[in-house]
N, C-alpha and C positions, 0 to 999 in steps of 0.2 A: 534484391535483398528483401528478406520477409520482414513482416511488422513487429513480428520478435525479437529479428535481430536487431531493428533501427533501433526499437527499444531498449534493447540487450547496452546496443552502442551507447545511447543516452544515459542509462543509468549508470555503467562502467566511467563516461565522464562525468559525470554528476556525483557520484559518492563519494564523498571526501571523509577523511577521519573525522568527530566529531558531529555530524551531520543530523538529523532528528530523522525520525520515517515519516513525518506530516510532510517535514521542509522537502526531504525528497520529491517522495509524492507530485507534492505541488509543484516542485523544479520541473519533474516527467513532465506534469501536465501541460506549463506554459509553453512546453513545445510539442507536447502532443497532445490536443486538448479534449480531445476522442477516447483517450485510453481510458479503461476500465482498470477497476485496483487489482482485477482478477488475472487482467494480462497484465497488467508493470510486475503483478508477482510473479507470472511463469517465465517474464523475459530476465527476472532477476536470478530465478534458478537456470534459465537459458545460458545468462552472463556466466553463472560460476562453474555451469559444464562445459564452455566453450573458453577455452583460453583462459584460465583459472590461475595460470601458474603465470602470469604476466605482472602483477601487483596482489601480494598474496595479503596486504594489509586492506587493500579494496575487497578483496574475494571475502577475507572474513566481514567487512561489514556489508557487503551485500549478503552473504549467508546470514549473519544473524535478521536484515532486516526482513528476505522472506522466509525465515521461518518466523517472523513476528508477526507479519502479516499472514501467512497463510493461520497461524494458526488461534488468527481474528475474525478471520474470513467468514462474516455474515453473507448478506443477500452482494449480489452485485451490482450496487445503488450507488452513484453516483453521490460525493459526501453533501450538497445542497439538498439532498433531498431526506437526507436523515436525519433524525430527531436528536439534538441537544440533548445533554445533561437534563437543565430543569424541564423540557419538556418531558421527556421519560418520566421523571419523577412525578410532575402531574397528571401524566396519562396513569400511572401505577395509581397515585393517590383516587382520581374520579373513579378504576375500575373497583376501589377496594371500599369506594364508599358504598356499592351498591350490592355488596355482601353482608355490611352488617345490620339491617334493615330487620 
């Protein structure tokens, strides 16, 4: 089986009605702790073109989740290395102090 499809399998048992896309995510990860957001997203559209019609109340929340992810889809950075809220906001504040000089 490809890494896709383990994936594919993971998320299909992981996705439960009510579920958030961090909580996901992070469920992927503690068992696969390798994966990129860029693959749990293609194994998620993997899932719902593969056997689609087996839980159609799964299929729709995995459809809505990648298309929420994909169409968040920055760099493909691992989320510890991404900058926070208030970091963001200070990094914006320092560049802008140095425009109005």
């Amino acid at each position: 089986m490809s890494d896709i499809q383990v994936l594919a399998a993971t998320l299909r048992k992981l996705a439960k009605p009510g579920i958030k896309r961090k909580d996901l995510i992070a469920a992927v990860r503690n068992e696969h702790p390798d994966a990129t957001n860029k693959e749990i997203v293609r194994a998620a559209f993997y899932a719902l073109t593969h056997d689609a019609d087996a839980d159609p109340e799964q299929t729709h929340h995995l459809h809505a989740f990648a298309l929420t992810e994909r169409a968040g889809d920055e760099e493909d950075v691992p989320l510890t290395e991404r900058l926070g809220k208030k970091e963001r906001r200070k990094e914006r504040e320092l560049g802008s102090q140095g425009h109005h000089r």
